[in-house]
N, C-alpha and C positions, 0 to 999 in steps of 0.2 A: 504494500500500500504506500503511496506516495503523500505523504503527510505534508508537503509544499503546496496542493494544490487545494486541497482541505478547508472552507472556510468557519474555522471554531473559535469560539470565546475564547478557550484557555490555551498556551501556548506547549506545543508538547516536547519534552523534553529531546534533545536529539541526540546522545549516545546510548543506544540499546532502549527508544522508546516503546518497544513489545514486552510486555511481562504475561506468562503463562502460570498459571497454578489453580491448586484447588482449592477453595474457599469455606469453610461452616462458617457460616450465619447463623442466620435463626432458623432456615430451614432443617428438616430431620439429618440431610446429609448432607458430603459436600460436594458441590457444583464448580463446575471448573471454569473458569474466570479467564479470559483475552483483556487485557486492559493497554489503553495506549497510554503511558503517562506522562502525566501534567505535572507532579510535584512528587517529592521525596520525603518523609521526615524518617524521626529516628523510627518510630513505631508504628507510620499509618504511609499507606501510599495509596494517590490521588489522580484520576484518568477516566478518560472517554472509557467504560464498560462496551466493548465489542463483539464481545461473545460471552451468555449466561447458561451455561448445559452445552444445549441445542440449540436455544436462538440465536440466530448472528444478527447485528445490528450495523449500521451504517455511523461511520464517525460523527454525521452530521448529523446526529437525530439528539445531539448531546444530550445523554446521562452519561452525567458523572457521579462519580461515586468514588468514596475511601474504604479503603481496606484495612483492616487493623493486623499488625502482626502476628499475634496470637492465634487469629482466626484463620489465617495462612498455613495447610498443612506440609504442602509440598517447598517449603520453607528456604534448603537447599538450591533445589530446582528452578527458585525466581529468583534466590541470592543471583546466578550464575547468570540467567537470562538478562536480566536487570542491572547486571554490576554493580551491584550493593552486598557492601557486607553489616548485618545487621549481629 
């Protein structure tokens, strides 16, 4: 996906702006999450929601949504994706 041509509120980050993992929320299990992102912190990360399960969604439809660390299981796997060491 070409995130130059994109016209979105928030600005996405541009080294390794794709993060993959799996997410518990509040739902019974966890759903695997595409997120394009916008912002980093120590404990929550912040992006266009792309993909939720099964639904794909269009970068322009912006939701955005945070993630919390804790609630990140595949943890490792988005460290790497993301180049973030948390």
């Amino acid at each position: 996906m070409d995130t130059t041509t994109l016209d979105l509120e928030y600005q996405v980050i541009r080294n390794k702006p794709i993060a993959k993992f799996r997410y518990k929320g509040t739902h019974s299990k966890p759903v695997r999450r595409t997120v394009l992102i916008t912002g980093l912190e120590q404990n929550v990360i912040t992006g266009y929601e792309v993909r939720e399960g099964n639904e794909l969604r269009d970068a322009e439809d912006e939701v955005i949504k945070s993630f919390t660390k804790d609630a990140i299981l595949d943890l490792e796997r988005f460290a790497a994706s993301a180049d973030v060491c948390w």
